[in-house]
C-alpha positions in Angstrom: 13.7 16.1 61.6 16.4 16.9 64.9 18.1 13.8 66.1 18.5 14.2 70.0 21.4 13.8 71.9 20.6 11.7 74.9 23.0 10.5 77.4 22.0 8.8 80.8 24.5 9.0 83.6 24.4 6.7 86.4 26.9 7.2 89.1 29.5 10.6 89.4 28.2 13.3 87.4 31.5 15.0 85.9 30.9 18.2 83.2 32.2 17.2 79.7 34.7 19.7 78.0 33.5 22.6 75.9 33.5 23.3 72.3 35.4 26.5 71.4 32.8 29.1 71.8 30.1 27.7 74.1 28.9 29.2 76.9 28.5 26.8 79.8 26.8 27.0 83.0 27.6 24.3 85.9 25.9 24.7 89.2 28.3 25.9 91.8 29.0 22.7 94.4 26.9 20.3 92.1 27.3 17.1 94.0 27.9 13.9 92.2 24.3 12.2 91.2 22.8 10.3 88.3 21.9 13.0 85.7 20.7 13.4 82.0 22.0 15.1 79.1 20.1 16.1 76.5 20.5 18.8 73.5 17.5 21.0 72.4 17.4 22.9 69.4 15.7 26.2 68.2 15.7 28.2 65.5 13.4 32.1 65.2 13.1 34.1 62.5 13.9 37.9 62.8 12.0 40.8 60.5 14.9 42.5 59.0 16.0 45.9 60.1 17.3 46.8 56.9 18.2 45.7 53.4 21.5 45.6 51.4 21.1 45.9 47.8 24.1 46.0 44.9 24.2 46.3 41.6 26.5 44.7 39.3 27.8 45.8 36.0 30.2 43.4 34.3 31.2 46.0 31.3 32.4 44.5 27.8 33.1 45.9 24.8 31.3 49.2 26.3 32.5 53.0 26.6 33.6 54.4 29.5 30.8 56.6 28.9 28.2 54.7 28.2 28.8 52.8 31.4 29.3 55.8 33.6 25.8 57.0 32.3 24.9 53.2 33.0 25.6 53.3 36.2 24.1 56.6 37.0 21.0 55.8 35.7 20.8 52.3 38.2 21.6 54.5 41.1 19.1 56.9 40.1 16.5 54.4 39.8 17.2 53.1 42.9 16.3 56.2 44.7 13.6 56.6 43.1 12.4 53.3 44.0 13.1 54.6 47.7 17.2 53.7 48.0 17.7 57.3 49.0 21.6 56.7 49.2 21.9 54.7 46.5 25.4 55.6 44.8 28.1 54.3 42.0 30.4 52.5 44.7 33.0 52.1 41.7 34.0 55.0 39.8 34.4 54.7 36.1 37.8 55.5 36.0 40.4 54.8 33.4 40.4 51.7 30.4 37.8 49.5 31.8 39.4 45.5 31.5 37.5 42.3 30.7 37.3 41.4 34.4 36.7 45.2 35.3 33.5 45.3 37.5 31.4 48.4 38.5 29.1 48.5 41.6 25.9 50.5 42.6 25.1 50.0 46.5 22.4 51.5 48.8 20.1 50.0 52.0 16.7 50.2 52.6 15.4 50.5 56.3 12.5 48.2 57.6 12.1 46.8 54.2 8.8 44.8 52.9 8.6 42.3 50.7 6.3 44.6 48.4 9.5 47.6 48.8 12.1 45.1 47.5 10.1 44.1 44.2 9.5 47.3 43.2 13.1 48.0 43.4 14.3 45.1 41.3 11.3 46.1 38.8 12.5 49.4 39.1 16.1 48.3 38.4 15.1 45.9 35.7 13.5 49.0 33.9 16.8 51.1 34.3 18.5 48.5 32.5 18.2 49.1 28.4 18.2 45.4 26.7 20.7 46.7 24.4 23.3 47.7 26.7 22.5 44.4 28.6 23.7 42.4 25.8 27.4 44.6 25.7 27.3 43.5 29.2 29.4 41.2 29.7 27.4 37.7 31.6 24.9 41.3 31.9 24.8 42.9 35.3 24.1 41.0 38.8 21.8 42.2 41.6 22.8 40.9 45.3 20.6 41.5 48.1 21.3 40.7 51.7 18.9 40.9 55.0 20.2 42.4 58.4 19.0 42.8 61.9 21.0 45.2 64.1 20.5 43.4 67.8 20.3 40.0 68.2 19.6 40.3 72.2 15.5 39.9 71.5 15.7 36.8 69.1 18.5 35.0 71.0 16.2 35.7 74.2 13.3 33.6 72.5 15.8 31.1 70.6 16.9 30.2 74.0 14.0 30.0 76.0 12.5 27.6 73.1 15.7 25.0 73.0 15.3 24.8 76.5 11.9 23.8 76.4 12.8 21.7 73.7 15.6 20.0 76.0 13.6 19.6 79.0 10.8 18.0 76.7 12.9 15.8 75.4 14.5 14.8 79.1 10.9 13.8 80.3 10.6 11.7 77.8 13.6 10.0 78.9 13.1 9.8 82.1 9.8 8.5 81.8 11.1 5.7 79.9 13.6 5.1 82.4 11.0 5.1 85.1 12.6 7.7 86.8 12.2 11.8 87.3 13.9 14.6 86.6 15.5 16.9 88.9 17.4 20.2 89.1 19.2 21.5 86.5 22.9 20.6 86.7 24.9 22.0 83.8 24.3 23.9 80.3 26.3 24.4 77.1 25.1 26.5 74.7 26.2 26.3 70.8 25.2 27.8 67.9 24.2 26.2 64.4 26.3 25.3 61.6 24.9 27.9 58.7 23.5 30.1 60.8 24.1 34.0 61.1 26.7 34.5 63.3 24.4 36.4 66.8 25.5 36.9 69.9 23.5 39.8 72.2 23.9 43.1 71.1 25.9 42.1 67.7 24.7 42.3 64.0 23.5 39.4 62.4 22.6 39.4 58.6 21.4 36.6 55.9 22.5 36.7 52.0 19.1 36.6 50.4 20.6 35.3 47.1 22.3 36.4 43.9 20.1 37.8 41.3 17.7 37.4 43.2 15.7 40.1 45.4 12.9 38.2 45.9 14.1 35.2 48.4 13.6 34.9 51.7 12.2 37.7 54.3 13.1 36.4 57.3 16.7 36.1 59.4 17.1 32.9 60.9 18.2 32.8 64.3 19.6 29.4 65.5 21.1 27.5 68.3 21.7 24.5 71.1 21.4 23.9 74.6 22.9 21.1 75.9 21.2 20.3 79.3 22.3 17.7 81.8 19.3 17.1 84.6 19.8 15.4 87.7 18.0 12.1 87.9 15.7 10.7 91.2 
């Protein structure tokens, strides 16, 4: 459950100062009038563009060749699971150390939920129990969600926490007994947690850690403070 933010001004309007970041809008030659400031919130969820996966392989008490064939076997599983560049991002190279750690990486365009689990099946399967165990804490698969422009979903995100502000101003006003006016100011913030989006920039979501399964979706959220004018 959102808690609004709802301030009633009776008397000079003046615009508040900004957080660092937020975008505002004041109408040019606003004159001083009883207004209304409320926040509305939003949040849309965005089909991923692509997937990140990677593949790691905490080696223990194993052969430098018995990982590099380790390794090589992941990433070939991968693409044939439909990773087509999936690739040892670590070399094997040299003494391997307790804390040495060896990657396998590749993405997936436009993935579905059904692509993703027959990767980690198909990764699972690559993975002999016995060399699991010389592992050591055994290997770690990381997947991560991204969509490539944010311009669509930021469209919608805003459009709804405006509707959601101006819904929550009538309400006000209608308590108040009065109505609401022209649109006088807006600041627009983002959400603590959310993906970092901005038009035309990358956002992405960490689906979890040995986990491919999680969530399909990119949350998109943000704020729009809105101060109405009051008559």
């Amino acid at each position: 459950m959102s808690i609004a933010r709802i301030v009633l001004l009776f008397g000079a309007f003046g615009a508040a100062s900004s957080a660092a970041g937020a975008q505002n809008l004041i109408a040019p030659g606003a004159p001083n009038v009883a207004g209304i400031t409320v926040t509305g919130r939003a949040t849309v969820s965005v089909a991923p563009d692509r997937l990140s996966i990677v593949v790691r392989l905490f080696p223990h008490n194993v052969t430098y060749a018995a990982l590099d064939d380790l390794a090589k076997t992941v990433a070939g599983a991968l693409r044939g699971a439909g990773v087509t560049d999936a690739h040892v991002a670590l070399p094997v190279l040299g003494s391997l150390g307790q804390n040495s750690t060896v990657a396998v990486i590749g993405t997936v365009s436009r993935p579905t939920r059904e692509a993703v689990e027959a990767i980690a099946r198909a990764t699972l399967k690559a993975i002999p129990d016995a060399t699991a165990t010389a592992l050591q804490n055994g290997y770690q698969v990381q997947t991560s969600l991204a969509v490539d422009d944010c311009a669509a979903a930021e469209q919608r995100a805003q459009n709804e926490a405006f509707a959601d502000a101006k819904a929550r101003a009538l309400r006000a006003a209608a308590a108040a007994g009065v109505q609401l006016g022209a649109v006088l100011a807006m600041n627009e913030g983002g959400f603590a947690g959310s993906p970092a989006c901005r038009s035309g920039d990358e956002a992405f979501v960490n689906v979890g850690n040995s986990d491919a399964y999680g969530p399909f979706s990119i949350p998109i959220s943000l704020s729009l403070t809105v101060t109405f004018a009051l008559r």
